[in-house]
C-alpha positions as CSV (number, residue, x, y, z in Angstrom):
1,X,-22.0,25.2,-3.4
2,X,-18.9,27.1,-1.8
3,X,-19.3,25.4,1.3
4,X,-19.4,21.3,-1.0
5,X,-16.3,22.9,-2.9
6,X,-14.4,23.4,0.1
7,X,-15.2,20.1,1.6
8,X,-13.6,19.1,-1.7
9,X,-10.8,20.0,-1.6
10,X,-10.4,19.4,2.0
11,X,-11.3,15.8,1.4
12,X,-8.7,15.5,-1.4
13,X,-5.7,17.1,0.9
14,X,-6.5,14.6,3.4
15,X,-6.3,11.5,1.4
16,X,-3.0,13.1,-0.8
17,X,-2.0,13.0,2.9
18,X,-3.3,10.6,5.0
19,X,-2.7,8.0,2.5
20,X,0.3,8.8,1.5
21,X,1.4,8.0,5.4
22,X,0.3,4.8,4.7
23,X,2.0,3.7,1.7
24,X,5.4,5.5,0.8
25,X,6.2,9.7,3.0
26,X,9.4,9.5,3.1
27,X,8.9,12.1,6.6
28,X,6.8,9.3,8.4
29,X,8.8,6.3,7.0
30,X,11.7,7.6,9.3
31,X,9.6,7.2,12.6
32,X,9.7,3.4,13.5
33,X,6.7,2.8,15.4
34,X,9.4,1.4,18.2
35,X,10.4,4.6,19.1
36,X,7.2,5.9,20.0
37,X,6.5,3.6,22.5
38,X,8.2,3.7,26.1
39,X,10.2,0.7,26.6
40,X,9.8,-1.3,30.0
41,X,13.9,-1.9,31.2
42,X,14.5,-5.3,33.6
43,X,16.9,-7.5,34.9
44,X,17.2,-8.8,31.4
45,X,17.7,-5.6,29.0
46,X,19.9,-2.9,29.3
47,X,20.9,0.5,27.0
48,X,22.7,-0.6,23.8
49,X,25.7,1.9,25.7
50,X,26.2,0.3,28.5
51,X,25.4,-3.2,27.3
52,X,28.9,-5.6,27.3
53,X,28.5,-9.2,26.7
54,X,25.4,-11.9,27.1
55,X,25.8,-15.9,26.8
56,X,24.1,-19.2,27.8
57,X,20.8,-17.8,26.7
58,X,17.8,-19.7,25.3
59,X,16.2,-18.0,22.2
60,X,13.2,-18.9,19.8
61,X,11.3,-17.3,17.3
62,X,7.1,-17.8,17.1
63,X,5.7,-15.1,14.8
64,X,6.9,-11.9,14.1
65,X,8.7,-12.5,17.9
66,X,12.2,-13.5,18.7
67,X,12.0,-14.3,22.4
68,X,15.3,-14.6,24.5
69,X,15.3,-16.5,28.1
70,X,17.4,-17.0,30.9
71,X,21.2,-16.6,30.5
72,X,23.6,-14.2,32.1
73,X,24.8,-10.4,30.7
74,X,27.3,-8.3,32.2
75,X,27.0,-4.3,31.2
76,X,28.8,-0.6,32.5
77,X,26.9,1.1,35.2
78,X,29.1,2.8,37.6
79,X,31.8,0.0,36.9
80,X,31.2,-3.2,35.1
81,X,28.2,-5.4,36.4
82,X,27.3,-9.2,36.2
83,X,23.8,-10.5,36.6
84,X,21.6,-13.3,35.0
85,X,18.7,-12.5,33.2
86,X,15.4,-12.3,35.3
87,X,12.6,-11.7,32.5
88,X,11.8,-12.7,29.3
89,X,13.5,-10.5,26.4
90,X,11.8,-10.0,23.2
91,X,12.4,-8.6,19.9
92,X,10.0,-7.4,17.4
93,X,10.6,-9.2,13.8
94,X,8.2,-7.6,11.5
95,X,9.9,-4.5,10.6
96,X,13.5,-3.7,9.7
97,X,15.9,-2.9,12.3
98,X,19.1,-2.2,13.1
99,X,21.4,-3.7,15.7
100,X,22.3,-0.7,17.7
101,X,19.0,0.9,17.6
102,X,16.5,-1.8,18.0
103,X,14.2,-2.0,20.9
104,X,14.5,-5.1,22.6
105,X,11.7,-5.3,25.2
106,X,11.8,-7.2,28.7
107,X,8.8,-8.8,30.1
108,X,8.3,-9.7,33.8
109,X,8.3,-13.5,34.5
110,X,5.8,-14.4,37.5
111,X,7.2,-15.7,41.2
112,X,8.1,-19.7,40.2
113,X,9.3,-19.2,36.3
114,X,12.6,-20.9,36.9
115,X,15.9,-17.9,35.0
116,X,17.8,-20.3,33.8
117,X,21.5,-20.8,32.1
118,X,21.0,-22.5,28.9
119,X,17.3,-22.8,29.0
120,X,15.1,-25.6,26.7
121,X,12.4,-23.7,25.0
122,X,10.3,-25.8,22.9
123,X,7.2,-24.6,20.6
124,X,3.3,-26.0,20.4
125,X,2.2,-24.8,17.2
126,X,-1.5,-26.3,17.6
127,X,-1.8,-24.7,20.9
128,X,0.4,-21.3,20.0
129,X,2.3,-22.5,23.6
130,X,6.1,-22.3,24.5
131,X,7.2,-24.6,27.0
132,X,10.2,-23.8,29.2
133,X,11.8,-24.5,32.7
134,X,12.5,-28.3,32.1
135,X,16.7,-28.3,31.0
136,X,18.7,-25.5,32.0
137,X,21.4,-24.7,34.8
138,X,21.4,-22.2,37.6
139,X,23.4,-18.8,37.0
140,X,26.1,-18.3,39.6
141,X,26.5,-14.4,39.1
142,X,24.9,-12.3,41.1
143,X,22.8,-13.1,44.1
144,X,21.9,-16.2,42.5
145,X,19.3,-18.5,43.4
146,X,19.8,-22.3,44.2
147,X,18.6,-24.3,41.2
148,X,15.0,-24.3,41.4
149,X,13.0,-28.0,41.4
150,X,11.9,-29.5,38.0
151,X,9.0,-28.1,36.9
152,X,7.2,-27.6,33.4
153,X,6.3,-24.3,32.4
154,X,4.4,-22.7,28.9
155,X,4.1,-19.2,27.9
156,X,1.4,-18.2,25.8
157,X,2.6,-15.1,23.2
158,X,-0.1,-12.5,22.7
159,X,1.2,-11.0,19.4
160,X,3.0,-8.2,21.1
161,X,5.9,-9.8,22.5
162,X,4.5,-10.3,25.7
163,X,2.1,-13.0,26.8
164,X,0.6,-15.0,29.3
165,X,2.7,-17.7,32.0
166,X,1.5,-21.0,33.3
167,X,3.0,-23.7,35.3
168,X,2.2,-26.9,33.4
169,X,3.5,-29.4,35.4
170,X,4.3,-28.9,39.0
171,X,7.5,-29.7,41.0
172,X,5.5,-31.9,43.3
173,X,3.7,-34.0,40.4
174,X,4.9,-37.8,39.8
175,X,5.6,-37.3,36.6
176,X,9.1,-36.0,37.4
177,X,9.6,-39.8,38.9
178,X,13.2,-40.8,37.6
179,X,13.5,-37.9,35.9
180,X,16.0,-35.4,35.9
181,X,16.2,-31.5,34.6
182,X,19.9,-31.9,32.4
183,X,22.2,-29.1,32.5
184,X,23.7,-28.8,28.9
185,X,21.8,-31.8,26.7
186,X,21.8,-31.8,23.0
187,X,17.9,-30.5,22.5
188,X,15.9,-29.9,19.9
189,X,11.5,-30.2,18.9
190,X,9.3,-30.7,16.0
191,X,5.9,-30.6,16.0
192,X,5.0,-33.5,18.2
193,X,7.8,-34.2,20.0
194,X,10.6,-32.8,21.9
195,X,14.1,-34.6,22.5
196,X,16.7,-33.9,25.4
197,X,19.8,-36.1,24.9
198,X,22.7,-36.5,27.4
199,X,23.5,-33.9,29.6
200,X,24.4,-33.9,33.3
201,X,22.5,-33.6,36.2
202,X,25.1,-30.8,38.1
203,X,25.8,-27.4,36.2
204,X,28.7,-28.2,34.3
205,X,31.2,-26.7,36.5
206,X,30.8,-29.9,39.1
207,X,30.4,-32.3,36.4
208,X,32.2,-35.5,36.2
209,X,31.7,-38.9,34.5
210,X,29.6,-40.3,37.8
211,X,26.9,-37.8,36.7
212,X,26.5,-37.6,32.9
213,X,23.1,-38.5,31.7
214,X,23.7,-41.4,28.9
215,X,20.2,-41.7,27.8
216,X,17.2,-39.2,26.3
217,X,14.1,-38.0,27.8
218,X,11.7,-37.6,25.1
219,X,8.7,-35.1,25.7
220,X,5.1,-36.1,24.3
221,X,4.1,-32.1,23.5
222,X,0.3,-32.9,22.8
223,X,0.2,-35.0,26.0
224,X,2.2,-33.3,28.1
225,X,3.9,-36.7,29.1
226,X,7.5,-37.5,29.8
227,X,9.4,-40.6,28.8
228,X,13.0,-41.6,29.5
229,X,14.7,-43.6,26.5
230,X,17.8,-45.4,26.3
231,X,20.3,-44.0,23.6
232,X,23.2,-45.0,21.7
233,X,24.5,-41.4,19.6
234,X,26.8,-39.6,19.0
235,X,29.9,-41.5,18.7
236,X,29.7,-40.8,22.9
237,X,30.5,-43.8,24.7
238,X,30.1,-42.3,28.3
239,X,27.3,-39.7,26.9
240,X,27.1,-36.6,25.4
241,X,26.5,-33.0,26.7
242,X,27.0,-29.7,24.8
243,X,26.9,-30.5,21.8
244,X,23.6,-29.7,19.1
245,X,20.6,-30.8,17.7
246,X,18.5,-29.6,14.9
247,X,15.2,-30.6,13.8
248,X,15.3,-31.1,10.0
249,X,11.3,-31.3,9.0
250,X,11.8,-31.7,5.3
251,X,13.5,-35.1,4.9
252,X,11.8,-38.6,6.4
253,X,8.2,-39.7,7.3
254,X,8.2,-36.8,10.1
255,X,11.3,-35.4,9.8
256,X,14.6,-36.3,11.1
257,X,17.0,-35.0,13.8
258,X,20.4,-34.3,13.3
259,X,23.2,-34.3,16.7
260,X,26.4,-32.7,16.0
261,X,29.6,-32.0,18.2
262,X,30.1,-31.3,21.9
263,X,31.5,-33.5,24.6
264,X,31.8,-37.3,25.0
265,X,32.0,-38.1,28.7
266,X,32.2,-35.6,31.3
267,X,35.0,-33.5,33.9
268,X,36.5,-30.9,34.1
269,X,38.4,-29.1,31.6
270,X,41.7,-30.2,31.9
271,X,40.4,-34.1,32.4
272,X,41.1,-37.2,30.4
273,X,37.8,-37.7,30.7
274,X,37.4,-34.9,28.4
275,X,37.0,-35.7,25.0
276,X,35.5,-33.9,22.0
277,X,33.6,-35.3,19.3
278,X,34.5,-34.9,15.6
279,X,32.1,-33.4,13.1
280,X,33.7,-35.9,10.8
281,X,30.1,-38.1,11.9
282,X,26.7,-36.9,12.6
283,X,24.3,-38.4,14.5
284,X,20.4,-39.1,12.6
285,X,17.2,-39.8,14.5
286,X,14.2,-41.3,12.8
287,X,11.0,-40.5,15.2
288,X,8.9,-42.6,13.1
289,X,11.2,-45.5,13.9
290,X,13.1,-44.1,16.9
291,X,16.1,-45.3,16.2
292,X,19.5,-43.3,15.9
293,X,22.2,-44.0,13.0
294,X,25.6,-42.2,12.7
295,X,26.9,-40.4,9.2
296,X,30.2,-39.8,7.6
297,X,30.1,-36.5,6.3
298,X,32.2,-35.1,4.0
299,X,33.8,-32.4,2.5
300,X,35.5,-29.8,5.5
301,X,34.0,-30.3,9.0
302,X,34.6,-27.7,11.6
303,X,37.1,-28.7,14.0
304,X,35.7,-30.5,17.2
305,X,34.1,-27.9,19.5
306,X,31.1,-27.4,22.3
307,X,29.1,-24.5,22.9
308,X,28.5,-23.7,19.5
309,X,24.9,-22.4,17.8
310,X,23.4,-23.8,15.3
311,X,20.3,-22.5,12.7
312,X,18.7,-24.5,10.0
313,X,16.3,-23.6,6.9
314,X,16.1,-25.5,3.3
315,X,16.8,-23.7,0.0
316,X,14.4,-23.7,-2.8
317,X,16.3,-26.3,-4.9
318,X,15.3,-28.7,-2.0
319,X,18.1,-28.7,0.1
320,X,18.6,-28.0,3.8
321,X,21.4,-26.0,5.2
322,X,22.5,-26.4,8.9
323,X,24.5,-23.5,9.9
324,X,27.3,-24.0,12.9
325,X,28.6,-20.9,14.2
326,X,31.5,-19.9,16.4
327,X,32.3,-22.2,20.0
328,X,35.3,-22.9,21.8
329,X,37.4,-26.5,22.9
330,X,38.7,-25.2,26.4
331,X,41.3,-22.8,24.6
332,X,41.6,-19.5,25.9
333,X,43.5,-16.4,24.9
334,X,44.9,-16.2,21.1
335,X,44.3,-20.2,20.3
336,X,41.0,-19.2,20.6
337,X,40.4,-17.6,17.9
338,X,40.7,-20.2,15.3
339,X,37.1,-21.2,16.7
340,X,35.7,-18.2,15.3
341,X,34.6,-20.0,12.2
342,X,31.1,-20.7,10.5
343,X,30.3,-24.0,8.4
344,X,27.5,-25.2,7.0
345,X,26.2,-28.9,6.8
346,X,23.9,-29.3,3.2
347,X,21.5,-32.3,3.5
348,X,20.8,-34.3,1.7
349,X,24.3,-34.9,0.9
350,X,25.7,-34.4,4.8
351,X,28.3,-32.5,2.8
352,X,30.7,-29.6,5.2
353,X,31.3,-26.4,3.2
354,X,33.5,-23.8,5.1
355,X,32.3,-20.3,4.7
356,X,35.6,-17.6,3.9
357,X,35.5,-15.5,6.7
358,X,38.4,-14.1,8.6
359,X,38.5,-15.5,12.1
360,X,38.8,-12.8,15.1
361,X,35.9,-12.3,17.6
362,X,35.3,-16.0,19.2
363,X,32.4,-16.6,21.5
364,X,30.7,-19.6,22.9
365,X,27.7,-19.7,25.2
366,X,25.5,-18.0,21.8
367,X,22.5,-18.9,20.3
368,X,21.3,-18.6,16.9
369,X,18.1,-18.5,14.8
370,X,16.7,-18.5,11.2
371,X,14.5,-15.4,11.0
372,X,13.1,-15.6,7.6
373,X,13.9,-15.3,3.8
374,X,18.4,-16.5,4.0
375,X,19.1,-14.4,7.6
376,X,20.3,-16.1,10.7
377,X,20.5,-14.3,13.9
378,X,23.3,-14.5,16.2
379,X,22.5,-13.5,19.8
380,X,25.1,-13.3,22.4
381,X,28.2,-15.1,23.4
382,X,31.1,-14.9,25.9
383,X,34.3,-14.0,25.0
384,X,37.4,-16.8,25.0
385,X,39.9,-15.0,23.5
386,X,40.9,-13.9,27.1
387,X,44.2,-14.9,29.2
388,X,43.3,-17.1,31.9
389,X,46.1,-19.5,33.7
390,X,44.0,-21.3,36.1
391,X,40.9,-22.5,33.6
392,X,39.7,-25.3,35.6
393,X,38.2,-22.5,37.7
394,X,34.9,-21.5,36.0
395,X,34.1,-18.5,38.1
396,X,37.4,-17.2,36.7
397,X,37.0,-18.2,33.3
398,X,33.2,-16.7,33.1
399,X,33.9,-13.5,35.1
400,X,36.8,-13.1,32.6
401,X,35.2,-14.2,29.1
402,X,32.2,-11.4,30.0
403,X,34.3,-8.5,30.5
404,X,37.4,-8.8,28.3
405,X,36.4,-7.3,25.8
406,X,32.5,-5.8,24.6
407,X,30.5,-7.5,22.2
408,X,31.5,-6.0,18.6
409,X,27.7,-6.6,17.6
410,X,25.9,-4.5,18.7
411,X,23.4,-5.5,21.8
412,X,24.8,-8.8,21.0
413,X,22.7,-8.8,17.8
414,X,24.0,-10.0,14.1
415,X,22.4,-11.0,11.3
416,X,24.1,-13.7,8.8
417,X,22.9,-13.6,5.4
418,X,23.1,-17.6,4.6
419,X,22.7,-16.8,0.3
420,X,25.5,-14.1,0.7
421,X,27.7,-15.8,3.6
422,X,27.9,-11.9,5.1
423,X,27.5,-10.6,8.4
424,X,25.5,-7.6,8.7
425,X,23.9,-5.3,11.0
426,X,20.6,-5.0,9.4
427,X,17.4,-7.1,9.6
428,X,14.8,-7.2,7.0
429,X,11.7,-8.2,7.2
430,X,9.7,-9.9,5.2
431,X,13.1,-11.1,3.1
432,X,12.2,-13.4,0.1
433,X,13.1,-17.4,0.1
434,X,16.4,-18.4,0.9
435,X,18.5,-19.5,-2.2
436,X,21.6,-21.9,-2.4
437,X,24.8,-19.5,-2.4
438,X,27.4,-20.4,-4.5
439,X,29.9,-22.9,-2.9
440,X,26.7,-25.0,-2.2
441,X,25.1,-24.7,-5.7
442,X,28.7,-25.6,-7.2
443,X,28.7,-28.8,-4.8
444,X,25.7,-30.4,-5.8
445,X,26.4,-29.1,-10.0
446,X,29.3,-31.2,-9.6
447,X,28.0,-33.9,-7.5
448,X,25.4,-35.3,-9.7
449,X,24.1,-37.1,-6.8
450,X,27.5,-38.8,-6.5
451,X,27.2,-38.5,-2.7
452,X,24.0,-40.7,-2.3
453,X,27.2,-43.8,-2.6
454,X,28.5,-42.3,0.9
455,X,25.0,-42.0,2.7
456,X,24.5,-45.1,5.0
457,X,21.1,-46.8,3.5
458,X,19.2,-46.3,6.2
459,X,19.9,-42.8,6.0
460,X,19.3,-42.8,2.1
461,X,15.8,-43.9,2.2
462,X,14.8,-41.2,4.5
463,X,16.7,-38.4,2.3
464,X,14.5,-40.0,0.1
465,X,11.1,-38.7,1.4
466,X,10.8,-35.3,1.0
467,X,8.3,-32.6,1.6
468,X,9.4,-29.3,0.9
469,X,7.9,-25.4,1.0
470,X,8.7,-22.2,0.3
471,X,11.6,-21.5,3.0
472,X,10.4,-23.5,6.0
473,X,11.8,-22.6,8.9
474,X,12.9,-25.8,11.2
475,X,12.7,-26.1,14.9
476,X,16.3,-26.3,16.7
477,X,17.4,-26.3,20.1
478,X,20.6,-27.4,21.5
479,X,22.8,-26.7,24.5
480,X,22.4,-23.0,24.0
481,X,18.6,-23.3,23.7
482,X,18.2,-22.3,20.4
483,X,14.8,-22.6,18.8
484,X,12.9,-21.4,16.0
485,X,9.4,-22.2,15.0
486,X,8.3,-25.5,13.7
487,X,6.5,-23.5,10.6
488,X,6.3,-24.5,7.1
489,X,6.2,-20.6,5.9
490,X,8.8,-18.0,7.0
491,X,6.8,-14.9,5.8
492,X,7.0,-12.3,8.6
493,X,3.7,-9.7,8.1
494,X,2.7,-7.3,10.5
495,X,0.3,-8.4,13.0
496,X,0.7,-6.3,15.6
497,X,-1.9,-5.3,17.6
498,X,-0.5,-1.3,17.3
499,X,-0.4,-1.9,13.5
500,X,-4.0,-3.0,13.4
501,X,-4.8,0.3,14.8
502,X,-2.5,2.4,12.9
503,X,-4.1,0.5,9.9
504,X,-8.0,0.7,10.8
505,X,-7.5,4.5,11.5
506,X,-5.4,4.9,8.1
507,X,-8.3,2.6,6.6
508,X,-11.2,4.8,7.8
509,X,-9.9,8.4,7.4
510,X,-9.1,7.9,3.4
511,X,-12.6,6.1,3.3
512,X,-14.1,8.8,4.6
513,X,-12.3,11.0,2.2
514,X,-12.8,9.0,-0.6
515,X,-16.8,9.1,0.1
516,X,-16.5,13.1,0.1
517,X,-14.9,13.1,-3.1
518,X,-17.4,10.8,-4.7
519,X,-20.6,12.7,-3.5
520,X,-19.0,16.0,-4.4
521,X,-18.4,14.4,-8.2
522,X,-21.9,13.1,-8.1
523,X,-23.6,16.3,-7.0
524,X,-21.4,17.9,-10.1
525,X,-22.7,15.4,-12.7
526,X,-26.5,16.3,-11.6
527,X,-25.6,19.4,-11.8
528,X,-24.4,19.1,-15.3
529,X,-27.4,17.1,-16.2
530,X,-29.7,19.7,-15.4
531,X,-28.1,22.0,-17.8
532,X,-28.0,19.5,-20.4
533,X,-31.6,19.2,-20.0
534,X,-32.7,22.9,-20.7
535,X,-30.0,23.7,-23.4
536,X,-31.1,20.3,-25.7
537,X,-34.1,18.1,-26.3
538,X,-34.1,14.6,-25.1
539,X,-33.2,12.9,-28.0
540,X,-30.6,15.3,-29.2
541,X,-27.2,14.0,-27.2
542,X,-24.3,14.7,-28.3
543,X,-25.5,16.9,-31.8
544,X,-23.2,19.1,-32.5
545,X,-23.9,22.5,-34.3
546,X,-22.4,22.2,-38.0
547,X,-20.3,25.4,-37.0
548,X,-18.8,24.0,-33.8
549,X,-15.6,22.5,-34.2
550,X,-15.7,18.8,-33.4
551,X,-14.1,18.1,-30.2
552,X,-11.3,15.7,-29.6
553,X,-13.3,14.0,-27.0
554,X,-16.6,13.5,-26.6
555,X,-18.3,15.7,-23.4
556,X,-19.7,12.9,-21.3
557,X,-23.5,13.4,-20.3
558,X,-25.1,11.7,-17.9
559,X,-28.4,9.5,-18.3
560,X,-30.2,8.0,-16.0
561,X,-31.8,4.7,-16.3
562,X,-33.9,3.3,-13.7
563,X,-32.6,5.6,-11.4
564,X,-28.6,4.5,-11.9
565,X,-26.5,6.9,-13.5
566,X,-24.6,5.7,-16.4
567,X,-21.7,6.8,-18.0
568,X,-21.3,7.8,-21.7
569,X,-18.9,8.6,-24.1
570,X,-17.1,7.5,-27.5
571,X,-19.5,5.8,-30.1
572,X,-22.6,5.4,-28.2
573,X,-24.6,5.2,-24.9
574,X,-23.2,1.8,-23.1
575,X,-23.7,0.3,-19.3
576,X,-20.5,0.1,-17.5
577,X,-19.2,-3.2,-16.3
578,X,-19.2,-4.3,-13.2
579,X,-15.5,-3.9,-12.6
580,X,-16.0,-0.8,-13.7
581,X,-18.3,0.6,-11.5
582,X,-18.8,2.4,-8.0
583,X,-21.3,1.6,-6.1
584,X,-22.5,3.6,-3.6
585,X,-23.9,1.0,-0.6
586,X,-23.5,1.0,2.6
587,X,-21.1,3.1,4.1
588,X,-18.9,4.0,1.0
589,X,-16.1,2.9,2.8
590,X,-13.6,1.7,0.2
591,X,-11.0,-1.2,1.7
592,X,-7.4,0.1,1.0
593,X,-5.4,-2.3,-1.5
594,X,-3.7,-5.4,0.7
595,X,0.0,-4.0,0.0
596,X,-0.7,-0.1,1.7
597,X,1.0,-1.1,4.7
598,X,-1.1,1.7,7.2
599,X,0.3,-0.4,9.7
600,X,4.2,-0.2,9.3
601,X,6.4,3.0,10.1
602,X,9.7,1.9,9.0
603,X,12.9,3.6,9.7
């Protein structure tokens, strides 16, 4: 008996304790999982102290993963260094993190993944595949390489921000007959297909009007095929290159893309070929009918621009905001900084609404992402708001945009909170839907739908179809290679393969426990039986000597009845329901409740 108690109490410490970890100690709540684990540093990733400035990367989120490709970084090391990004960052979504603290892991690319400047990066959903290595531009700091040949690659996550590479289609194969990997093309993917608009075929340092790419290449993701289209967009009559395009899946038959901004024609900075295109019209593709229209907007468009990023996720009163951060019009030093703005574009209405912020860190060359619940992620950018007198040189004008001044995010990392219209430092995971802020609930209140009257009809018909859920997240990709999953939820949970452990051990220690503390509590009730049975007949439960007091409640017995013990108290003998009781199969493991998070050590 001494020996049972102890095993008691031994099993009740361990679940007061052992539990507890799982759901709410404040002690182990302080120790992100992150930080236990060694961290492999590459090419790609250094320490948030030495880090300066990255840009021209490509970035998507699958899962509770935001991956980051190609693009260059420049960092302090023994004097300030330049390089371009070698392996394939990643950064863990499903817990909270800070900026400055949070791991971002690299992952090894294998001999043949092209590193590219402004990589495409397009999802699969049905076959869980990112595909990579088709638009992009070679890096020229460092001992850079010579652009690589066209080739197709995918990358296969494995839940723990690593995953598996394959080459898809090789540089050898016919299907790269007549076509051409674009440096800087307006790009962006649903779930079927994947669109690269414009471009040019040199980095965009040697580009000129002889080499623009006027029409789209359209990629068949199921088939793995290629196709070259002829396209009118953009108000671009010698073609378009680095501008944006985002995937919109909740308005038309399969969604619509939008094209926004960038350049019409191509040369070099200071050409007349160099023209910008207003965001007074946007640009609509229809892939059910594959046909482009062009839309007045209204309201406040952002002033014309290129290298901008650009997120997009709908509200739950059935609207979709496009956000469009930051970019640059060949200005450098002070004029700069009047780029350092962020707009956002409502559909259905193609209405601008200009966020109040207070203009003073530019960049271009960054991507951006939704990341669930109202939070975009800004990721990089160079710096513009530099002196340069000669900007036709572009080894002068990078080399000085990445070292003027360091990134005031963090590892490059922000978080904008699109119900808010903050910056902040902070990620949260699992954040809850996205909900109109203000200055767009207070258009459409006043609207009344007015603005259908300025939507082309085309155009109206599609805004027309709609197919809404709870904060879908839309793919986007542009000339900064933004992505982010073509999803129809933007819940981030735990999957991790570490979490699954932490959980199952969690899981199994406080069944284990709990089974100790139910055999103890069984072997006391027999015990209490037997007693019962020498001090009083049968029949004679619950009679109470006329001289005892009567007690408040009732001392419960146990009967048995066909061997199952049964519960009594109250008015009378009664059978417990089955909600009610504890059955002792099996193992006696008991399945912790869905919201004990075993899995999740936040900080």
């Amino acid at each position: 008996m001494l020996m049972f108690s102890l095993f008691f109490f031994l099993s009740v410490y361990i679940l007061k304790g052992t539990c507890a970890f799982a759901g709410s100690d404040p002690f182990y709540r302080k120790l992100p999982l992150a930080d236990k684990l060694t961290t492999r540093q590459a090419a790609g990733s250094v320490p948030a102290s030495e880090f300066v400035r990255r840009a021209f990367q490509g970035s998507i989120v699958v899962g509770n993963w935001l991956y980051i490709d190609g693009g260059e970084f420049s960092y302090s090391s023994g004097g300030l260094n330049y390089e371009y990004s070698t392996t394939l960052l990643s950064v863990d979504l499903s817990q909270n993190w800070a900026n400055g603290s949070v791991v971002i892991q690299s992952n090894s690319k294998p001999t043949g993944v092209p590193s590219l400047n402004s990589p495409s990066l397009w999802y699969d959903q049905s076959a869980g595949l990112i595909y990579s290595g088709f638009a992009g531009w070679n890096s020229t700091f460092g001992n850079h390489p010579d652009l690589p040949p066209l080739s197709l690659w995918s990358f296969k996550p494995d839940g723990t921000g690593d995953g598996i590479w394959n080459e898809v289609i090789g540089s050898s194969s016919p299907v790269w007959q007549g076509v051409l990997r674009p440096a800087e093309p307006l790009t962006a993917f649903s779930p079927t297909t994947a669109l690269s608009l414009g471009g040019t075929d040199q980095p965009y340092e040697d580009s000129s009007s002889t080499n623009i790419l006027r029409g789209m290449v359209e990629f068949d993701i199921q088939n793995q095929s290629f196709t070259n289209v002829t396209a009118s967009c953009c108000s671009a009559t010698n073609g378009v290159y680095r501008g944006a395009m985002q995937y919109v899946p909740s308005f038309g038959p399969e969604g619509v893309f939008v094209a926004m901004g960038g350049v019409n024609g191509a040369g070099p900075l200071n050409s007349s070929d160099y023209e910008l295109i207003p965001f007074g019209t946007v640009s609509v593709f229809d892939p059910t009918a594959k046909v482009w229209w062009n839309q007045t907007t209204t309201g406040t468009p952002p002033n014309p621009r290129f290298e901008f990023c650009i997120a997009g996720i709908n509200s739950t009163n059935e609207t979709y905001e496009i956000f469009v951060y930051g970019g640059y019009a060949a200005i450098f030093g002070n004029e700069s900084v009047q780029f350092d703005t962020i707009s956002i574009l409502t559909l259905p209405a193609f209405h601008w609404i200009s966020v109040p912020y207070p203009p003073k860190s530019p960049r271009n060359g960054h991507s951006c992402n939704a990341v669930g619940g109202s939070q975009i992620i800004s990721i990089g950018g160079a710096d513009p708001n530099v002196d340069v007198s000669t900007p036709a040189l572009e080894n002068v004008v990078k080399y000085s945009t990445f070292n003027a001044t360091p990134d005031p995010f963090q590892q490059g990392l922000a978080i904008f909170d699109m119900t808010s219209l903050q910056f902040a430092s902070q990620y949260t995971a699992d954040a809850p839907p996205y909900e109109q802020s203000d200055p767009v609930k207070q258009f459409y209140l006043e609207s009344q739908q007015d603005y259908v009257e300025d939507l082309t009809p085309d155009i109206a018909s599609l805004m027309q179809v709609k197919h809404f859920t709870n904060n879908s997240i839309s793919s986007n990709s542009s000339n900064n290679a933004t992505a982010s999953t073509a999803t129809s939820s933007s819940s981030h949970h735990s999957t991790s393969h570490s979490g699954a452990i932490a959980g199952g051990t969690v899981g199994g220690i406080c069944g284990l426990a709990l089974f100790a503390l139910l055999a103890y509590l069984l072997f006391r009730s027999r015990n209490r039986k037997a007693a019962a049975t020498l001090k009083d007949p049968p029949n004679a439960i619950l009679e109470k000597d006329s001289d005892q007091p009567t007690p408040q409640q009732p001392y419960p017995v146990e009967l048995k009845e066909g061997g199952r013990p049964l519960e009594m108290g109250g008015a009378g003998l009664h059978e417990l329901s089955e909600e009610q009781r504890l059955e002792m199969e099996g193992n006696g493991v008991t399945e912790l409740p869905g919201d004990v998070r075993g899995a999740e050590l936040w900080g």
